[in-house]
C-alpha positions in Angstrom: 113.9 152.8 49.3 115.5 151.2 46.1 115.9 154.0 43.8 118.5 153.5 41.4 121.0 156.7 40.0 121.4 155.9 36.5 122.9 160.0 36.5 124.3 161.8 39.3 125.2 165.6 39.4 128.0 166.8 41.5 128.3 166.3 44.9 126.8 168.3 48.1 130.3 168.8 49.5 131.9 170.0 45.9 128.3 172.5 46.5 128.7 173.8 49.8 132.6 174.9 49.1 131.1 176.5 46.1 128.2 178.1 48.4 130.8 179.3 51.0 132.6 181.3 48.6 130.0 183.0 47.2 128.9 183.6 50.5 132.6 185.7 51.4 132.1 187.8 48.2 128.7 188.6 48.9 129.5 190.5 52.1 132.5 191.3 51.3 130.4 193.4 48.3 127.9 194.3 50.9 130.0 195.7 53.3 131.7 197.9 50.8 128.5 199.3 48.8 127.3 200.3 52.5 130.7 201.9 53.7 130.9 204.1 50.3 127.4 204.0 48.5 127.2 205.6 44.8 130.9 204.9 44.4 130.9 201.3 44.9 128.0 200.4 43.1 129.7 202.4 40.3 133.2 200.4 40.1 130.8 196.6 40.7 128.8 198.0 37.4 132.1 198.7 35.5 133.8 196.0 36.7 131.1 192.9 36.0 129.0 195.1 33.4 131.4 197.4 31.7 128.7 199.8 31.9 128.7 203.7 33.8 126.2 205.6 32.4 125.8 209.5 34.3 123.0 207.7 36.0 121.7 204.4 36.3 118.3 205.7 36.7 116.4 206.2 33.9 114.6 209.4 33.1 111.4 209.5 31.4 112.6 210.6 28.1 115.3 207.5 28.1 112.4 205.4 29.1 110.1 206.4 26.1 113.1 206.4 23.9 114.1 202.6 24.9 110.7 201.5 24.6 109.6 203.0 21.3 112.7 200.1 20.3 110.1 197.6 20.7 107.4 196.4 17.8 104.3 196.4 18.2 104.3 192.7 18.1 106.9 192.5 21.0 104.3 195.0 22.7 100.8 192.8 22.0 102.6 190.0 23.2 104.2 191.6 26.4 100.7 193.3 27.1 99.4 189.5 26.8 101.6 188.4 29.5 100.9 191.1 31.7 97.7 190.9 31.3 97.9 187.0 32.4 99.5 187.7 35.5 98.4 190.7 36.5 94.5 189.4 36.2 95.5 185.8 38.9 97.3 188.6 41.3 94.3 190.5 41.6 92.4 186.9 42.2 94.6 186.4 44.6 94.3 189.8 45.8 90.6 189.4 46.2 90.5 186.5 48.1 92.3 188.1 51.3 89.8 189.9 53.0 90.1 192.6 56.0 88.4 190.9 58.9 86.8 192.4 62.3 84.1 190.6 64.3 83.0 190.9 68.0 84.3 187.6 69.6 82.2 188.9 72.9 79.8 192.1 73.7 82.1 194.9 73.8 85.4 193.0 72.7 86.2 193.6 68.5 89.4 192.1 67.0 90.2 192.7 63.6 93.2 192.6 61.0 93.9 194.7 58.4 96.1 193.9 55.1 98.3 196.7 54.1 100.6 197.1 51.7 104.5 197.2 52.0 105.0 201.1 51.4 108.7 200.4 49.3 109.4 197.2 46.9 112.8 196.8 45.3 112.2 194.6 42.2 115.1 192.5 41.0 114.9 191.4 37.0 117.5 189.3 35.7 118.9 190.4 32.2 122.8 190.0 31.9 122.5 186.6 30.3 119.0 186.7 29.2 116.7 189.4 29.1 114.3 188.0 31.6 110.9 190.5 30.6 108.5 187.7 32.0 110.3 188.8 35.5 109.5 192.3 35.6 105.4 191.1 35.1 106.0 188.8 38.1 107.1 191.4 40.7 106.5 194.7 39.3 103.0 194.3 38.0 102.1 191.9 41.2 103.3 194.6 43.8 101.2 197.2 41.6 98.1 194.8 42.1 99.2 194.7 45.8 99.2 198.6 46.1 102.9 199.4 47.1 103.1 203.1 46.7 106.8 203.1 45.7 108.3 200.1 43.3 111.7 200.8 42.3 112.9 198.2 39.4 116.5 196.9 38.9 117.7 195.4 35.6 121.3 194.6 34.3 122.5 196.1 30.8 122.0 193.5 27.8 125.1 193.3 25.4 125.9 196.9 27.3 122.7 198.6 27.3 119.1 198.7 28.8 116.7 195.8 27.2 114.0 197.6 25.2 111.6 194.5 26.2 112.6 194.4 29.5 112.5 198.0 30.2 108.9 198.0 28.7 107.6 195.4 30.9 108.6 197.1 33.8 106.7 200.5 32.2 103.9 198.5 31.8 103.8 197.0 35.3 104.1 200.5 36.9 107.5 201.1 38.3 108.1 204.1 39.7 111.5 204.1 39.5 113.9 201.7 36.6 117.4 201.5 37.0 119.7 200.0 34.8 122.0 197.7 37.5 122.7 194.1 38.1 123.9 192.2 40.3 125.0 192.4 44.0 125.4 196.0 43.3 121.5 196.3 42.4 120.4 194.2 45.2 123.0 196.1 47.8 122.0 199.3 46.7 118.0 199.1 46.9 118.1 197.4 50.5 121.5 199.7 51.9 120.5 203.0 50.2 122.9 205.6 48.7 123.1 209.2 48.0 121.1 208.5 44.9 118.9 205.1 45.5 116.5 205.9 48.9 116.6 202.3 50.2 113.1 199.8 50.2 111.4 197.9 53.2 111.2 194.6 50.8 113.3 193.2 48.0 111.7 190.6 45.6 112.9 188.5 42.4 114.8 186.0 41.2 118.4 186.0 40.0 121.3 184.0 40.0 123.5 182.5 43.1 125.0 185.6 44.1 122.0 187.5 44.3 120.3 185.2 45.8 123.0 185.0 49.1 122.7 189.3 48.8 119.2 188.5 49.2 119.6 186.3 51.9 122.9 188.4 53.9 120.3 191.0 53.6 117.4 189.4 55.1 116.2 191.1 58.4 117.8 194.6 57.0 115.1 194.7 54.8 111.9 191.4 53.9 112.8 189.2 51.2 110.3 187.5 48.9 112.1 184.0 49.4 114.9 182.3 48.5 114.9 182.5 44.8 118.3 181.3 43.0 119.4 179.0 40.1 116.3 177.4 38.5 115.9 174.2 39.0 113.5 171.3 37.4 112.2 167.9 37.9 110.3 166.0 35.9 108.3 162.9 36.9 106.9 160.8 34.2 105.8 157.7 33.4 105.7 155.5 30.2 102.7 157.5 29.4 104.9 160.1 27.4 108.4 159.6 25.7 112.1 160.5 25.7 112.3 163.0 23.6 109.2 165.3 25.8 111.4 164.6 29.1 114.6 165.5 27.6 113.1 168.5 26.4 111.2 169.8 29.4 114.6 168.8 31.1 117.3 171.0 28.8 114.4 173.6 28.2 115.4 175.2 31.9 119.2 173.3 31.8 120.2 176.8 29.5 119.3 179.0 32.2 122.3 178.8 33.9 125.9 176.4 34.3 124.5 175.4 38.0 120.9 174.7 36.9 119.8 171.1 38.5 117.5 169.1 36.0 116.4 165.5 37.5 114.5 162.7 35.6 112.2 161.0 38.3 110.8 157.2 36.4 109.6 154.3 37.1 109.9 153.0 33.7 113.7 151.6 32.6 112.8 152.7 28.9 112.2 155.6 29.2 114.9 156.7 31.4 117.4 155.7 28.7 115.3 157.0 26.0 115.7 160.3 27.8 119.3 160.2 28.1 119.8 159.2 24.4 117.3 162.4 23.5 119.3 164.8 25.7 122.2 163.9 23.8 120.7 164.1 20.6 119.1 167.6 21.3 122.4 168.9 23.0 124.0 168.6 19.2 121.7 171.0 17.7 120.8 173.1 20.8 121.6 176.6 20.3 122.5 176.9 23.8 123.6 173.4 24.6 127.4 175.5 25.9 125.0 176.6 29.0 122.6 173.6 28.9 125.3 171.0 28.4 127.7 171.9 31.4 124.6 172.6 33.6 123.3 168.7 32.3 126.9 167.4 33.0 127.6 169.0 36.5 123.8 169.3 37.7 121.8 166.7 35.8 120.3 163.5 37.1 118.0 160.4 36.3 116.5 158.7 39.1 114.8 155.2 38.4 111.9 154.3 41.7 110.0 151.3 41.8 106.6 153.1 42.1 104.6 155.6 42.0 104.6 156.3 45.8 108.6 155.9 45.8 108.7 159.0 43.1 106.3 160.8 45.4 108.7 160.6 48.3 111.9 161.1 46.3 110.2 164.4 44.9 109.3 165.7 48.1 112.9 165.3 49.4 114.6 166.9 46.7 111.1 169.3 47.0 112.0 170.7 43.3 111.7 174.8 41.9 109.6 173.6 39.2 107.9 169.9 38.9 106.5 168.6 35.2 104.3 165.7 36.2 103.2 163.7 33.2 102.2 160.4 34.3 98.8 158.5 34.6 97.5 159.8 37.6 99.0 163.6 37.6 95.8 164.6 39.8 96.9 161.8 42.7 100.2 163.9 42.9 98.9 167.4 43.3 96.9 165.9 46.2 99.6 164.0 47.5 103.1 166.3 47.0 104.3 168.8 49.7 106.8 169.9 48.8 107.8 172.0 45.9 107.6 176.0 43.7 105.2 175.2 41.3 103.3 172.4 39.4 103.2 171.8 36.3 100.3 168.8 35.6 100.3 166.5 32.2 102.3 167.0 28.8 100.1 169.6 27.6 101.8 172.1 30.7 105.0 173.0 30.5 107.7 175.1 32.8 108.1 177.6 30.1 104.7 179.1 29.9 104.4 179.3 33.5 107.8 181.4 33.6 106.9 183.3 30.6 102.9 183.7 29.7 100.3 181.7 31.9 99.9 183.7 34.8 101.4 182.3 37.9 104.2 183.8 39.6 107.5 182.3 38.3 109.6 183.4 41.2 109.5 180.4 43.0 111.5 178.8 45.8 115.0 176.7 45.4 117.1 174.8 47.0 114.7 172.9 49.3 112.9 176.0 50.3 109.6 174.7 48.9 109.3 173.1 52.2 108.5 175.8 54.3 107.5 178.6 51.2 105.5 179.0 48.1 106.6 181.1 46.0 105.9 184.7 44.7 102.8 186.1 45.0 100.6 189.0 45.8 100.2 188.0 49.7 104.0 188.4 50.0 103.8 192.5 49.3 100.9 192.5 52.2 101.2 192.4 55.6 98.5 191.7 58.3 98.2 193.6 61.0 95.9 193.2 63.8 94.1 195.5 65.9 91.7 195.3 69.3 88.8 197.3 70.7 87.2 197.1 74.2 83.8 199.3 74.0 82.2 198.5 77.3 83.0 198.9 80.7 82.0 195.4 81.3 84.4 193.7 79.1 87.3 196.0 80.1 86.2 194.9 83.7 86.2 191.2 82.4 88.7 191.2 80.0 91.0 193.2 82.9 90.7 190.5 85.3 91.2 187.1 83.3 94.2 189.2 82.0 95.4 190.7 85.7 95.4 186.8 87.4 97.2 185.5 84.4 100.0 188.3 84.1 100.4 187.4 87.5 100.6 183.7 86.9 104.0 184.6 84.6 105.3 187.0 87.3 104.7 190.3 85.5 103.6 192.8 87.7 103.9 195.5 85.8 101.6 193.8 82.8 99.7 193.2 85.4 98.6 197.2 86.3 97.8 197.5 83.3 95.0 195.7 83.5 94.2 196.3 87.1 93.7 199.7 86.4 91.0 199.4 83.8 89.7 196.9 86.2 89.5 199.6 89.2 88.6 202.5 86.5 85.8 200.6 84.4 84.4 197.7 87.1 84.9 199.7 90.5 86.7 196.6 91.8 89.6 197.3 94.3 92.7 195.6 93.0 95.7 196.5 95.3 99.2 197.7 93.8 101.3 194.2 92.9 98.5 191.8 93.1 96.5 190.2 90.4 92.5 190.7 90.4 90.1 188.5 93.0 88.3 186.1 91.2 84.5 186.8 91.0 82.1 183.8 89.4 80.3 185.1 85.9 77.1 184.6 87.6 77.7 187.8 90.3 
């Protein structure tokens, strides 16, 4: 492979020490919030928040009060966005069906999808009040039918977001809590005296969440691995510097530790990019964030070919993926690997975290190889379930089953088949051995 760095971000190693001391605060936070409950979550809120209201809950007086903050053109365009979403979940939603069919006279099989009964939903907000989030896993689990969804949200300059909190109204939280953090996450999957604790926590949010999220996994379900955006855009000399560098610093200002990579075939353009980026990073309003993030996470990657971007891409298998070259279609039939398309330079990263209508909570950090992302399957679970209505298939079934329990050594597994067999079919099995054999035509 002869791809060429003309930018490289930090290295793994200078990563993974970074990743392993996140990793020692995290449960050393998660250990404490489980030993003492209310009390710790209180001091993490003060300490990284400065904020210890009586309760983080929020009644339903506070609610209507912090929502009536927002105009009506906040609202209309909020409603839009929930709308958008909310109306592909229930797509989604329709298209998984309960299933039961009789694979043989007498034998039906079946699975049934049913909703997670709790949902803790995580929305980002200390930074930037992230209201698209609270469409992407309040509404969705609403669409799902999860009976309880309890919503966490940092304070915003040291109070609850009016847009924020109103998106997560809208969606139909049952419960909204003003908390961030490892304190929010801890306390929705531990439980305390005041925060009953949920079977699933969902959301993005930034790296230390995202490890609470993972320490946590097991305790409670986890959507995915959802941490630090990241972006890659592939592009040809079919669009120009200044749309790359763009689409590149547009998710760079998320965060200092926010990897942005340039895949190209085309020389030009991969400097034109790097000249835009630092024109744009002069008049960004947000090129502190975007600029350090660029510096410490950024990189350009000049391939041969197209087929040499398509492998790179897979590898780094990207959170987000602008495609804008001349055969866009060829790569969503050829990628693997990745959170979320974004096909041709009329599609951009932003709407689809903000307004389109697929999920934005999407996987990172090479995750995208064995998840999607978000979505309404991941507040369902399918169960299974088995009915034998004759006596001749519990007599048939009860044999194949008796000789083959047998064949592993399980005795035990195997009288519980044997006795169906004696019970329903009138065949004499003894104690401890497996069924005779009998041809289908007796």
């Amino acid at each position: 492979m002869a791809i060429t760095y003309l930018k490289r971000g930090r290295v793994e190693a200078e990563r993974a020490d970074e990743d392993a001391k996140i990793r020692d605060i995290v449960e050393t936070t998660l250990k404490d919030i489980e030993a003492r409950g209310d009390a710790a979550v209180r001091e993490l809120s003060e300490k990284f928040d400065s904020y210890t209201p009586r309760s983080f809950r929020l009644s339903d007086n506070e609610i209507e009060a912090i929502v009536s903050k927002v105009s009506d053109r906040e609202m209309a365009d909020i409603r839009f966005a929930h709308d958008q979403v909310s109306a592909f979940a229930q797509a989604q939603r329709d298209s998984m069906r309960d299933i039961e069919i009789e694979t043989m006279p007498g034998v039906i099989l079946g699975h049934k999808n049913i909703p997670v009964q709790s949902v803790g939903c995580y929305v980002p907000g200390g930074k930037f009040p992230m209201v698209a989030s609270a469409h992407m896993s309040v509404a969705t689990a609403r669409v799902a039918g999860v009976p309880r969804i309890i919503a966490c949200t940092p304070p915003f300059k040291g109070e609850p977001n009016p847009g924020v909190i109103a998106a997560m109204q809208m969606g139909g939280a049952h419960e909204i809590h003003v908390l961030g953090g490892i304190q929010a996450v801890g306390a929705m999957a531990l439980g305390t005296e005041t925060i009953d604790p949920v079977h699933l926590l969902v959301g993005p949010g930034n790296a230390f969440v995202a490890e609470a999220k993972r320490q946590l996994f097991g305790r409670v379900g986890i959507d995915l691995f959802a941490g630090p955006t990241e972006t890659m855009v592939i592009a040809d000399d079919t669009v120009d510097g200044e749309m790359c560098a763009t689409d590149l610093l547009g998710q760079a200002e998320h965060g200092y530790n926010s990897p942005a990579v340039l895949l190209t075939n085309s020389r030009r353009l991969a400097d034109d990019t790097l000249a835009e980026i630092a024109r744009i990073l002069k008049i960004l309003p947000t090129a502190d964030t975007a600029a350090k993030s660029w510096e410490d996470y950024g990189e350009v990657i000049l391939c041969e070919d197209h087929d040499e971007m398509l492998a790179v891409a897979d590898d780094i298998a990207s959170e987000h993926v602008q495609v804008m070259t001349d055969r866009d279609d060829w790569y969503l039939e050829n990628m693997t690997c990745y959170g979320a398309l974004f096909l041709g330079p009329r599609t951009n990263v932003a709407n689809g975290d903000k307004v389109i209508g697929t999920n934005h909570t999407l996987p990172t950090k090479k995750s995208g190889r064995y998840t999607g992302g978000l979505w309404v399957g991941k507040y369902l679970k399918t169960h299974s379930y088995q009915k034998v209505l004759t006596d001749e298939a519990a007599t048939l079934m009860g044999e194949y089953g008796s000789r083959l329990c047998m064949l592993e050594g399980f005795v035990g597994h195997a009288e519980q088949c044997n006795i169906r067999v004696r019970r329903y079919g009138g065949v004499n099995v003894p104690y401890g051995e497996g069924a005779p054999y009998r041809d289908a035509a007796e």
